[in-house]
mmCIF entry with sequence, helices, sheets and N, C-alpha, C, O atoms, coordinates in Angstrom:
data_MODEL
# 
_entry.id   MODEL 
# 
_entity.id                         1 
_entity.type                       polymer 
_entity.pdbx_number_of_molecules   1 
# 
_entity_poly.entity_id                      1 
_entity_poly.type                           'polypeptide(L)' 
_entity_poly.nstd_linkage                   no 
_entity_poly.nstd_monomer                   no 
_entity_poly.pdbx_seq_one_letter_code       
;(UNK)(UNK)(UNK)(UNK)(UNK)(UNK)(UNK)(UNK)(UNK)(UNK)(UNK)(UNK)(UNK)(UNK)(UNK)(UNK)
(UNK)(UNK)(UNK)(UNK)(UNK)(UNK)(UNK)(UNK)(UNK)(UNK)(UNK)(UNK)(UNK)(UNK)(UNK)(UNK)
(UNK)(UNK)(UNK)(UNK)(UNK)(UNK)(UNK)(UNK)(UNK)(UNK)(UNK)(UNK)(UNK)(UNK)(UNK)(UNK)
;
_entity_poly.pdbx_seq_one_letter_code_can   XXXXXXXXXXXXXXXXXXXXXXXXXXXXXXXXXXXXXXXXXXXXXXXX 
_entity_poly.pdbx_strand_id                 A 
# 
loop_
_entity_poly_seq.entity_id 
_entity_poly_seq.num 
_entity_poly_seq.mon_id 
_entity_poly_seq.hetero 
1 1  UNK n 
1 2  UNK n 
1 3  UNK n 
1 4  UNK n 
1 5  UNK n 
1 6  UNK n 
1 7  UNK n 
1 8  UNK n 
1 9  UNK n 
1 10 UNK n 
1 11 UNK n 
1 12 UNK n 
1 13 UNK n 
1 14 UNK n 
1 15 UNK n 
1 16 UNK n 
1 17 UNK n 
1 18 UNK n 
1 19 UNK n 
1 20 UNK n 
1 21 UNK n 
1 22 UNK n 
1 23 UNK n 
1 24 UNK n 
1 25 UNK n 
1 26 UNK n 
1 27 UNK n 
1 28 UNK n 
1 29 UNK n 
1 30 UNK n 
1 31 UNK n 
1 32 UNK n 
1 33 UNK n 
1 34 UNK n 
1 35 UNK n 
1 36 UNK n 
1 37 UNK n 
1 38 UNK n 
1 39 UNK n 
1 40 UNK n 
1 41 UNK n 
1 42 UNK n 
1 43 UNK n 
1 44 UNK n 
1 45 UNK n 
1 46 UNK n 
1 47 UNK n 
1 48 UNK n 
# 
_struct_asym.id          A 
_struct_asym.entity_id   1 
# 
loop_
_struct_conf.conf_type_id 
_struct_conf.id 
_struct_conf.pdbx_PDB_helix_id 
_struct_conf.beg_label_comp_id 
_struct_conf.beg_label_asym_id 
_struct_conf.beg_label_seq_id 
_struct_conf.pdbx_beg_PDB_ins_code 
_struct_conf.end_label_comp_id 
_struct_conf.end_label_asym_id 
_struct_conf.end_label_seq_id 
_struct_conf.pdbx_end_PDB_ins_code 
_struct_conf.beg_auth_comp_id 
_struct_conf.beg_auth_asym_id 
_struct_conf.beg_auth_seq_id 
_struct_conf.end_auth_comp_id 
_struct_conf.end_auth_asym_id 
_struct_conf.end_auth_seq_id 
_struct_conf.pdbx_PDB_helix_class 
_struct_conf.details 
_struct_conf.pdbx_PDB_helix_length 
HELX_P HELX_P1 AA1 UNK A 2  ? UNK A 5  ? UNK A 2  UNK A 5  5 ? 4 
HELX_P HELX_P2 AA2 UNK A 10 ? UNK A 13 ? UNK A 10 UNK A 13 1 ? 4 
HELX_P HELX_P3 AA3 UNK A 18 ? UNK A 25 ? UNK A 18 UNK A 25 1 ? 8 
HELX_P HELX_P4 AA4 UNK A 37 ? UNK A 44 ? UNK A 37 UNK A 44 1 ? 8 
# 
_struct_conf_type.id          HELX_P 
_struct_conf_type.criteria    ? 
_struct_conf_type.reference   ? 
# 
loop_
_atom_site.group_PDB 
_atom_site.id 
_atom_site.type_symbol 
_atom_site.label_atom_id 
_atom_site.label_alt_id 
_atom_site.label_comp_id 
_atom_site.label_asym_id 
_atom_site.label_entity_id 
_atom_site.label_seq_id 
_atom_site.pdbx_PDB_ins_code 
_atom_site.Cartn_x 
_atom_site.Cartn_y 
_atom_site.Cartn_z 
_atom_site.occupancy 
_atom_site.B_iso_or_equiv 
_atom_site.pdbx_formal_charge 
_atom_site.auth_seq_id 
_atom_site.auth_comp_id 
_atom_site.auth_asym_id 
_atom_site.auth_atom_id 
_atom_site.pdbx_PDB_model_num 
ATOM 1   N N  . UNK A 1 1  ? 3.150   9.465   -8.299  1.00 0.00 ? 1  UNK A N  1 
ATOM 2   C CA . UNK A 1 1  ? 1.727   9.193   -8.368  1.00 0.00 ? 1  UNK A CA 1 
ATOM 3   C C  . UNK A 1 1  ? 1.498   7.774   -8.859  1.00 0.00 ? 1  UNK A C  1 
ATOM 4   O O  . UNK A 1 1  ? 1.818   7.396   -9.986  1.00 0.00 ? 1  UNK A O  1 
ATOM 5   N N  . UNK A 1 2  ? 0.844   6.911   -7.808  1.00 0.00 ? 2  UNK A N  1 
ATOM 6   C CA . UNK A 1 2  ? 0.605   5.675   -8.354  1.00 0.00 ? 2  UNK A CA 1 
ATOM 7   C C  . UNK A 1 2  ? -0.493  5.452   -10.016 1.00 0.00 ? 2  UNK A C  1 
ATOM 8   O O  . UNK A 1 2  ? -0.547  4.686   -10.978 1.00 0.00 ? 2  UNK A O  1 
ATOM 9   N N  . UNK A 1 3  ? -1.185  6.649   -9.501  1.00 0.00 ? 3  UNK A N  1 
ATOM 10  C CA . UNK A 1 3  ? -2.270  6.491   -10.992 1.00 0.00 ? 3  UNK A CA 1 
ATOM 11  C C  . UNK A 1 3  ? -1.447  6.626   -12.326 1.00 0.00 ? 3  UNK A C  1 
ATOM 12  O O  . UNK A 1 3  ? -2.088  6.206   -13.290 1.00 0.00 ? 3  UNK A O  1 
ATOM 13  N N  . UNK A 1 4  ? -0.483  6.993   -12.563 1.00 0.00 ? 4  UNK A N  1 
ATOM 14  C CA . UNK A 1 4  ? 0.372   7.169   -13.423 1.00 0.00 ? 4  UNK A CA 1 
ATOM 15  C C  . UNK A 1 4  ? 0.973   6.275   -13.840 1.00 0.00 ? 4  UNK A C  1 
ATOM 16  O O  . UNK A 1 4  ? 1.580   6.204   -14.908 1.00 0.00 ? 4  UNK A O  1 
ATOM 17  N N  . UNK A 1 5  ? 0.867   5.575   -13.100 1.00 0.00 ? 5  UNK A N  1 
ATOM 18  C CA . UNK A 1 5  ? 2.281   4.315   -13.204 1.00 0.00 ? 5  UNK A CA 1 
ATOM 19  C C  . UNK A 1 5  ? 1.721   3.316   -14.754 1.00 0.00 ? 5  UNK A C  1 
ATOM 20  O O  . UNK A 1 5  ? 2.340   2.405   -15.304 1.00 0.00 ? 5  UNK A O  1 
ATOM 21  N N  . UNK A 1 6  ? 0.505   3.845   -15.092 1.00 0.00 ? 6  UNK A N  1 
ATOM 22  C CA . UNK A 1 6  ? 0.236   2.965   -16.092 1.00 0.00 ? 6  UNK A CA 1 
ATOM 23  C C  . UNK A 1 6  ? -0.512  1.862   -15.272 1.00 0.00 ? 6  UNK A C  1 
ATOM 24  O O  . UNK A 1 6  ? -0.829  2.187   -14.128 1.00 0.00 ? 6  UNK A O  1 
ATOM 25  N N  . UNK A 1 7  ? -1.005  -0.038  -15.912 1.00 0.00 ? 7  UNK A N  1 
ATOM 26  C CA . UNK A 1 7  ? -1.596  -1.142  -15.759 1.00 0.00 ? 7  UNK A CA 1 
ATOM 27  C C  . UNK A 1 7  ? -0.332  -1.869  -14.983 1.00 0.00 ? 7  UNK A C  1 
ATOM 28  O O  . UNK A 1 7  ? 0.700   -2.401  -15.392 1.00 0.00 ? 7  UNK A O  1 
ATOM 29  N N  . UNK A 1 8  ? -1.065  -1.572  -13.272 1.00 0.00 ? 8  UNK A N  1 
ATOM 30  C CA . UNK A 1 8  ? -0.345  -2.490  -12.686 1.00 0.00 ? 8  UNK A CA 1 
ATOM 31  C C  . UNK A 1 8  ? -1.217  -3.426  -11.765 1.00 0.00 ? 8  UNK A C  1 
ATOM 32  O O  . UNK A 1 8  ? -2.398  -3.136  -11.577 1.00 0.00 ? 8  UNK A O  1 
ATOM 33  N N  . UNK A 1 9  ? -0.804  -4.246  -11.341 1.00 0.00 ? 9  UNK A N  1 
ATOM 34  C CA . UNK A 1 9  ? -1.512  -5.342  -10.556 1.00 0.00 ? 9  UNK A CA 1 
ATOM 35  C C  . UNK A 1 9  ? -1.601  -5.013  -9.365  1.00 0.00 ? 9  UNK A C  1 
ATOM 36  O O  . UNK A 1 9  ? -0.817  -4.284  -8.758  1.00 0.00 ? 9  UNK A O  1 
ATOM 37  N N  . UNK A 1 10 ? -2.666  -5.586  -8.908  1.00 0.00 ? 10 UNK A N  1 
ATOM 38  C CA . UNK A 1 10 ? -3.188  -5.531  -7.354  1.00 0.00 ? 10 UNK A CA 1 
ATOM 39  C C  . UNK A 1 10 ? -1.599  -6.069  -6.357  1.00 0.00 ? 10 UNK A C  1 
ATOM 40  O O  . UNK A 1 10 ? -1.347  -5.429  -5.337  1.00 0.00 ? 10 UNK A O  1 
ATOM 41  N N  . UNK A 1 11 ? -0.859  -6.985  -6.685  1.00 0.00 ? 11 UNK A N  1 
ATOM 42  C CA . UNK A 1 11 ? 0.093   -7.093  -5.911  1.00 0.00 ? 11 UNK A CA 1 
ATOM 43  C C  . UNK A 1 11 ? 0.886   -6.200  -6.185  1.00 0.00 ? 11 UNK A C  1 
ATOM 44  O O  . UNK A 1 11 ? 1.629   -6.474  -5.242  1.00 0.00 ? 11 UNK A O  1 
ATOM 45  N N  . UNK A 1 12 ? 1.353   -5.412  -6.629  1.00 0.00 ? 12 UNK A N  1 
ATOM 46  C CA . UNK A 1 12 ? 2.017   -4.256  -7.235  1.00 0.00 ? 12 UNK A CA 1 
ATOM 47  C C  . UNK A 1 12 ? 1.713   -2.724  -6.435  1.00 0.00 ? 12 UNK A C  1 
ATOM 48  O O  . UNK A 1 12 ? 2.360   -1.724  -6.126  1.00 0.00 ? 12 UNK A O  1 
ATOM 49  N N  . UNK A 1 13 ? 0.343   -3.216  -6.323  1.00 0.00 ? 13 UNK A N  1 
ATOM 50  C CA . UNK A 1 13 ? 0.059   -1.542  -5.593  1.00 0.00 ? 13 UNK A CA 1 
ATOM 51  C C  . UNK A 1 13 ? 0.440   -2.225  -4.228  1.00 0.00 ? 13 UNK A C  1 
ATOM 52  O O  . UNK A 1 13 ? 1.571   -2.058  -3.773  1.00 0.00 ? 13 UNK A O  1 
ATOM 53  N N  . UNK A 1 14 ? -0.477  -2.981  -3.580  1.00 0.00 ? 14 UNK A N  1 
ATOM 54  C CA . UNK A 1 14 ? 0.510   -3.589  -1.915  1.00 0.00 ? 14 UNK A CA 1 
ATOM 55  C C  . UNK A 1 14 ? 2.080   -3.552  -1.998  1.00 0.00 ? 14 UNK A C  1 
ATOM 56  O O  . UNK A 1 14 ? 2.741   -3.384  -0.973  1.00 0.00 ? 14 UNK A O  1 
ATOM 57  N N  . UNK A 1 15 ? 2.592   -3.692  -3.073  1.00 0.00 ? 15 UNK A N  1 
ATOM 58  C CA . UNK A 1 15 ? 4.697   -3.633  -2.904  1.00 0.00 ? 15 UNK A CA 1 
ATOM 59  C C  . UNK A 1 15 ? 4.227   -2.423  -2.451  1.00 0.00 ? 15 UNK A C  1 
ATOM 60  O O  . UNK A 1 15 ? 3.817   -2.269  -1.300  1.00 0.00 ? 15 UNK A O  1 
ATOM 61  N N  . UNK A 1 16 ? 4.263   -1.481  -3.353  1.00 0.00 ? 16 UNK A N  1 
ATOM 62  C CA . UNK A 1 16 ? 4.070   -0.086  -3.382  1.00 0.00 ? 16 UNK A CA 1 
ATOM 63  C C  . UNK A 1 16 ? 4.063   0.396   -2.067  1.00 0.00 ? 16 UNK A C  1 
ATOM 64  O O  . UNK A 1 16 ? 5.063   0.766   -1.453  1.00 0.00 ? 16 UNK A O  1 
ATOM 65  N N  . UNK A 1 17 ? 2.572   0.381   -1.528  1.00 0.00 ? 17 UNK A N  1 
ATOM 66  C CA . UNK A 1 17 ? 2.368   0.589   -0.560  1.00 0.00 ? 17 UNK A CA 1 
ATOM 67  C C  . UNK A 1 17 ? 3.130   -0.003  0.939   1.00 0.00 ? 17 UNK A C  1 
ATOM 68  O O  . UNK A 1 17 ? 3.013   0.730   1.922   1.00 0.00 ? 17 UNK A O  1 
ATOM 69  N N  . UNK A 1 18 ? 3.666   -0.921  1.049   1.00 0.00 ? 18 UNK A N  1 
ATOM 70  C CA . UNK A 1 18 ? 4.317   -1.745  1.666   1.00 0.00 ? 18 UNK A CA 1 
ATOM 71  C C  . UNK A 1 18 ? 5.861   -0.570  1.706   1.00 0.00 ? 18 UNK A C  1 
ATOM 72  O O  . UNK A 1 18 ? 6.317   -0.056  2.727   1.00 0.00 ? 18 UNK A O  1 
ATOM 73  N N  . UNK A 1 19 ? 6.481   -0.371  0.070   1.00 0.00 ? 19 UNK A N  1 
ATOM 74  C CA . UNK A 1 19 ? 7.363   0.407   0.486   1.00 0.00 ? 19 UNK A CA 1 
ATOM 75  C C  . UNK A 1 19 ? 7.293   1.899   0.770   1.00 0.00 ? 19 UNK A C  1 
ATOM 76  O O  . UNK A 1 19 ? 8.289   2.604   0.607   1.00 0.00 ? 19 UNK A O  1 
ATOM 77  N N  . UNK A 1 20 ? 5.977   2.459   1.248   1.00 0.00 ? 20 UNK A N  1 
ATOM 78  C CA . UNK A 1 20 ? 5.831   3.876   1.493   1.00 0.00 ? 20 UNK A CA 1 
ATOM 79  C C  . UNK A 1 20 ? 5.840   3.561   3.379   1.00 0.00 ? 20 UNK A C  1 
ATOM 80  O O  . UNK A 1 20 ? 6.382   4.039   4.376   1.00 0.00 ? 20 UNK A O  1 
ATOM 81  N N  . UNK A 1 21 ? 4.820   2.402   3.016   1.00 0.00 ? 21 UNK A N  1 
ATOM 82  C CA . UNK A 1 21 ? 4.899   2.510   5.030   1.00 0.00 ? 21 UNK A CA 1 
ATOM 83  C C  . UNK A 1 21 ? 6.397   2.192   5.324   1.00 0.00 ? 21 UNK A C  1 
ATOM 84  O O  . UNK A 1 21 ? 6.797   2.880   6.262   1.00 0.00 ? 21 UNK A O  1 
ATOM 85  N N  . UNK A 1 22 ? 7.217   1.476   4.883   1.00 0.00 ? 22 UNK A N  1 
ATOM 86  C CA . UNK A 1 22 ? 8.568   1.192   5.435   1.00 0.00 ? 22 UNK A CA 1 
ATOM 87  C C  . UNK A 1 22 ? 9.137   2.844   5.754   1.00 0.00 ? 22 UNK A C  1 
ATOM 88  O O  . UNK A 1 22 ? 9.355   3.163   6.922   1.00 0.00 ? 22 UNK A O  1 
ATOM 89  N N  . UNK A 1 23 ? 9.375   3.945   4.512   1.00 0.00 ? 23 UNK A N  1 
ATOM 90  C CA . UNK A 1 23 ? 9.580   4.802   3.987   1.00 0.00 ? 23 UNK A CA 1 
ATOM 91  C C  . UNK A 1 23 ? 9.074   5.813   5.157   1.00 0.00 ? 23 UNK A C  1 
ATOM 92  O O  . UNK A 1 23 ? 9.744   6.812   5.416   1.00 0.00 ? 23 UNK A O  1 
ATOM 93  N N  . UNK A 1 24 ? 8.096   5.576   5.723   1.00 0.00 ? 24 UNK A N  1 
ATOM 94  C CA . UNK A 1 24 ? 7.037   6.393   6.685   1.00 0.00 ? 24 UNK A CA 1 
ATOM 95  C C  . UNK A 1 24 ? 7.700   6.261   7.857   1.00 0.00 ? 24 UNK A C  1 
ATOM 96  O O  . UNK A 1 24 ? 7.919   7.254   8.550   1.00 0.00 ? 24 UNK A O  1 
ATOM 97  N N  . UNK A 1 25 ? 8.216   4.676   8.327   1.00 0.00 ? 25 UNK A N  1 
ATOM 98  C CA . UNK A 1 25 ? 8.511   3.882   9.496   1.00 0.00 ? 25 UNK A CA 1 
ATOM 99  C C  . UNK A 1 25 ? 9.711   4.614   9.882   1.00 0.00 ? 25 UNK A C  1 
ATOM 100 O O  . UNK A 1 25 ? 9.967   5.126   10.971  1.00 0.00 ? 25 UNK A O  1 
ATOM 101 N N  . UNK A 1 26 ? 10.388  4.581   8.840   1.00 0.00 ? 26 UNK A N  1 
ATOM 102 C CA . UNK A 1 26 ? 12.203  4.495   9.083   1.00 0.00 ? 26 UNK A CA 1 
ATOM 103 C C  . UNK A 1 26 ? 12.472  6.477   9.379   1.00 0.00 ? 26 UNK A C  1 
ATOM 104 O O  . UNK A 1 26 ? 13.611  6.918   9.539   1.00 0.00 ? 26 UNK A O  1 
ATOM 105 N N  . UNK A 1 27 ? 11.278  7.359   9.395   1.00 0.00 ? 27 UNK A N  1 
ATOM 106 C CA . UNK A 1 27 ? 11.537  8.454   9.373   1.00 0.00 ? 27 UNK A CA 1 
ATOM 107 C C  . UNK A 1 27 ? 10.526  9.104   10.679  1.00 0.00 ? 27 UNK A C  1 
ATOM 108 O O  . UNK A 1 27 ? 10.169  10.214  11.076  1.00 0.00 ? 27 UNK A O  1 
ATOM 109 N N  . UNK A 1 28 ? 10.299  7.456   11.102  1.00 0.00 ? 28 UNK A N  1 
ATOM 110 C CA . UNK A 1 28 ? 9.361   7.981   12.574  1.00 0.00 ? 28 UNK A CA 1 
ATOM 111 C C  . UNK A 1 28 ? 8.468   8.822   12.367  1.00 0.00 ? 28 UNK A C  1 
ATOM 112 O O  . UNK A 1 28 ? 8.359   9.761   13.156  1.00 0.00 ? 28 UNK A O  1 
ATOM 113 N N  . UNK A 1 29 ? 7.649   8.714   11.320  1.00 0.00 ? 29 UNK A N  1 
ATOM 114 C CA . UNK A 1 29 ? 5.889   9.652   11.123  1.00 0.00 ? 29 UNK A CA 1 
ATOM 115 C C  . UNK A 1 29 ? 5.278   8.729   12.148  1.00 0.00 ? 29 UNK A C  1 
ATOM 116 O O  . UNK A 1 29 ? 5.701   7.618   12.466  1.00 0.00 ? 29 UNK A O  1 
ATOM 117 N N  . UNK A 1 30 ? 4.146   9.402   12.649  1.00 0.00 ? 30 UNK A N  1 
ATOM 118 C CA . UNK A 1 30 ? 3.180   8.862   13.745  1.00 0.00 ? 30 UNK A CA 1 
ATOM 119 C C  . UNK A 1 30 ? 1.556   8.052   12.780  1.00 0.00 ? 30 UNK A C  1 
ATOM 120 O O  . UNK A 1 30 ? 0.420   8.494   12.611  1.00 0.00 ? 30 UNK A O  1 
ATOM 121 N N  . UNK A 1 31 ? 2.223   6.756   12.359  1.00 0.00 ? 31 UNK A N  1 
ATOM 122 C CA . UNK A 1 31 ? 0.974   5.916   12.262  1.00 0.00 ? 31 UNK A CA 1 
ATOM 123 C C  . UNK A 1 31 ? 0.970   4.671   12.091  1.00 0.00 ? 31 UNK A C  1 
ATOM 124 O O  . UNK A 1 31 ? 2.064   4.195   11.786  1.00 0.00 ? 31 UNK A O  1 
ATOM 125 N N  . UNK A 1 32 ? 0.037   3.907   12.189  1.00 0.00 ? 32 UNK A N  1 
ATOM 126 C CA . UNK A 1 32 ? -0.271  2.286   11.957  1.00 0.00 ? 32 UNK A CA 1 
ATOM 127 C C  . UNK A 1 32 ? 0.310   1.662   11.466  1.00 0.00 ? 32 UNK A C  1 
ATOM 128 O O  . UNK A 1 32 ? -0.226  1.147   10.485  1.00 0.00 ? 32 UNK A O  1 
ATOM 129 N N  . UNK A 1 33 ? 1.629   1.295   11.731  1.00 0.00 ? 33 UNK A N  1 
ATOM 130 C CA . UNK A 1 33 ? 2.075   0.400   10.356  1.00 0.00 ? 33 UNK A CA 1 
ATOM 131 C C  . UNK A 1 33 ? 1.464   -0.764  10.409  1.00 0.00 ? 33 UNK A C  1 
ATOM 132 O O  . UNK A 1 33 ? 1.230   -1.464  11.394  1.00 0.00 ? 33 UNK A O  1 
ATOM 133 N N  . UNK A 1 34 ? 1.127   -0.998  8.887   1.00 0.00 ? 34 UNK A N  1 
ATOM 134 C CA . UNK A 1 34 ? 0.325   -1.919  8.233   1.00 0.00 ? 34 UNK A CA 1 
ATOM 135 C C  . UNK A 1 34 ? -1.237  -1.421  7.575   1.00 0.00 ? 34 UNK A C  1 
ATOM 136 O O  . UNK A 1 34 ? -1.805  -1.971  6.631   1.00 0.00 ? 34 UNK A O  1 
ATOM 137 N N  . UNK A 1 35 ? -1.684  -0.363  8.272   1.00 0.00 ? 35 UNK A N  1 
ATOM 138 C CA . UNK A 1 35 ? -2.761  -0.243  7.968   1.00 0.00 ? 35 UNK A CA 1 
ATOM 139 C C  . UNK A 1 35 ? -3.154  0.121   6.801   1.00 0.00 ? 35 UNK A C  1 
ATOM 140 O O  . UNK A 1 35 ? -4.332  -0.100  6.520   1.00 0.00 ? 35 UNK A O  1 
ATOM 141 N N  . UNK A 1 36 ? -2.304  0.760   5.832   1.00 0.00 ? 36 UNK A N  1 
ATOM 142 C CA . UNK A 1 36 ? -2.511  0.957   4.726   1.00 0.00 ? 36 UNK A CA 1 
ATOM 143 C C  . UNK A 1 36 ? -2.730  0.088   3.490   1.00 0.00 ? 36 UNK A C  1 
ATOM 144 O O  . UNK A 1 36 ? -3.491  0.137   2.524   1.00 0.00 ? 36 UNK A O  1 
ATOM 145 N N  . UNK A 1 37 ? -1.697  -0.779  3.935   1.00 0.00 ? 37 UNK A N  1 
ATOM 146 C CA . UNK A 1 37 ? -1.841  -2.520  3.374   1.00 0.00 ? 37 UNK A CA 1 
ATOM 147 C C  . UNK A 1 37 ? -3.023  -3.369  3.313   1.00 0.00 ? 37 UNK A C  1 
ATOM 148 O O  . UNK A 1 37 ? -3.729  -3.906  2.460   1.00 0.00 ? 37 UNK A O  1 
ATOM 149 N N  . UNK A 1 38 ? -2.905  -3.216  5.100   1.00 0.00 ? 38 UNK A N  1 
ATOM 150 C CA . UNK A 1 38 ? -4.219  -3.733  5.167   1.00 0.00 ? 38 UNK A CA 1 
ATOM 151 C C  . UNK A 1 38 ? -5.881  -3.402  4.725   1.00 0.00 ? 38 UNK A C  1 
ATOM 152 O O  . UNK A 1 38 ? -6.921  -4.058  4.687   1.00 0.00 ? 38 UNK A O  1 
ATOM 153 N N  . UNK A 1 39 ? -5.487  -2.050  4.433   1.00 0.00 ? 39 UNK A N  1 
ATOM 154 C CA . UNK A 1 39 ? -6.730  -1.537  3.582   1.00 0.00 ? 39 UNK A CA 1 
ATOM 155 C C  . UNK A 1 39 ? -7.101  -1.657  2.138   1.00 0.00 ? 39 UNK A C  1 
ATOM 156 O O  . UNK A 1 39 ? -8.181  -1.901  1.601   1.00 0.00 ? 39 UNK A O  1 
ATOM 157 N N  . UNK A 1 40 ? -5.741  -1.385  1.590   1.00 0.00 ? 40 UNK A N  1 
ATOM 158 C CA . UNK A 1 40 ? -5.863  -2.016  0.188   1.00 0.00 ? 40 UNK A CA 1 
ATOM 159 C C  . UNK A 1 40 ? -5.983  -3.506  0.051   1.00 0.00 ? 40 UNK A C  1 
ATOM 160 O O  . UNK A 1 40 ? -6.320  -3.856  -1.080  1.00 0.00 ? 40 UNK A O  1 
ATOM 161 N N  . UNK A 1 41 ? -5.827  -4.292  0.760   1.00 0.00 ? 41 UNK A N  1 
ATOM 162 C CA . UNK A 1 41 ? -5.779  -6.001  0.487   1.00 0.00 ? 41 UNK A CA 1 
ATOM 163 C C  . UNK A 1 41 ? -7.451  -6.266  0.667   1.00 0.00 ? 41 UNK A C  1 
ATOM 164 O O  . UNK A 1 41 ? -8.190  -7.127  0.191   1.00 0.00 ? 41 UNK A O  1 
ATOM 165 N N  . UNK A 1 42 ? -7.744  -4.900  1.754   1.00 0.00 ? 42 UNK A N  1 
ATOM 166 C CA . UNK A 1 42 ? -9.265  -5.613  2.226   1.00 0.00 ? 42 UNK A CA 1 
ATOM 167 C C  . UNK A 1 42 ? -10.193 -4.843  0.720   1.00 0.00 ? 42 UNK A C  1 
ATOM 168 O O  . UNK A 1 42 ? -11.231 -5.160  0.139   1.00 0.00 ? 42 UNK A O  1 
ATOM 169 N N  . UNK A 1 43 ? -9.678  -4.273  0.622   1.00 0.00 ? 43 UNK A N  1 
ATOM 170 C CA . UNK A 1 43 ? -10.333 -3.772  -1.393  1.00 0.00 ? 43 UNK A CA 1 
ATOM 171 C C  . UNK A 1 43 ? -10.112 -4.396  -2.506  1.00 0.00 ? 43 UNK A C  1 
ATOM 172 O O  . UNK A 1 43 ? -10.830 -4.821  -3.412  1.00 0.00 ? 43 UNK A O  1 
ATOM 173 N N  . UNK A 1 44 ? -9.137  -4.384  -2.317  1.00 0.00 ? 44 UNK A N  1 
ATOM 174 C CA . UNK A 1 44 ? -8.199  -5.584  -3.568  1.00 0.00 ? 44 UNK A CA 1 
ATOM 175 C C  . UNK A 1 44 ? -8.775  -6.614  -3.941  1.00 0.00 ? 44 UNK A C  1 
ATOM 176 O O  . UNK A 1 44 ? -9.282  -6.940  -5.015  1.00 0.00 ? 44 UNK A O  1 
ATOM 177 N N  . UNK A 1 45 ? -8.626  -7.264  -2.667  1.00 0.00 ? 45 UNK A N  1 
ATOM 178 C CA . UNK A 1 45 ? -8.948  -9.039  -2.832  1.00 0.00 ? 45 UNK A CA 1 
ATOM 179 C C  . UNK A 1 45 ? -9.995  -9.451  -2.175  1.00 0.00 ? 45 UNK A C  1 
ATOM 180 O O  . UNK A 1 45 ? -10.031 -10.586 -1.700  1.00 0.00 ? 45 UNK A O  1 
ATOM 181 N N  . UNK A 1 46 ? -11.413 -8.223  -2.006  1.00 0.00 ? 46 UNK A N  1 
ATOM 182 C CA . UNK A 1 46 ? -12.852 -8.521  -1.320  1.00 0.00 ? 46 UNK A CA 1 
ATOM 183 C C  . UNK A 1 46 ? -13.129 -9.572  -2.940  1.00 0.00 ? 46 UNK A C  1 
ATOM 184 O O  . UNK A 1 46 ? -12.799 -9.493  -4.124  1.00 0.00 ? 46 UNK A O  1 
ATOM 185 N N  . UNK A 1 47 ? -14.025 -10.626 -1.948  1.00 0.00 ? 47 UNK A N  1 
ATOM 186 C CA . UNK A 1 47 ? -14.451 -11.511 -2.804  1.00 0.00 ? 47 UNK A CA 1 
ATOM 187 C C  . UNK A 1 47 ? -16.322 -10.677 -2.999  1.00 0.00 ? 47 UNK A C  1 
ATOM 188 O O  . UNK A 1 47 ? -17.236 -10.279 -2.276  1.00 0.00 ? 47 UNK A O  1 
ATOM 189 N N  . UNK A 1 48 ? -16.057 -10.783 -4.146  1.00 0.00 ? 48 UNK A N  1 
ATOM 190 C CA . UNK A 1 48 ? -17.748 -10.004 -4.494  1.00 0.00 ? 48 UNK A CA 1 
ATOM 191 C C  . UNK A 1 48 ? -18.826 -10.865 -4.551  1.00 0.00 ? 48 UNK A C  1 
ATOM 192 O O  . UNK A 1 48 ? -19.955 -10.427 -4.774  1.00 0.00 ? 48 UNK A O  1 
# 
């Protein structure tokens, strides 16, 4: 569970996430790679 992990940084959750889609990739699940990334970066680092 990422919520657990304690105070981590916005680049920290993208590793993260970065190594679940690899994790996803390499076991041939059916989806977007990148999109998950790309969703958190577009949350992450929206300029307010």
């Amino acid at each position: 569970r990422l919520g657990h992990m304690g105070n981590i940084s916005e680049n920290e959750v993208v590793a993260t996430l970065s190594i679940i889609e690899k994790t996803l990739s390499d076991i041939n699940y059916d989806f977007r790679l990148g999109a998950g990334i790309g969703a958190a970066e577009k949350v992450l680092f929206a300029k307010e």
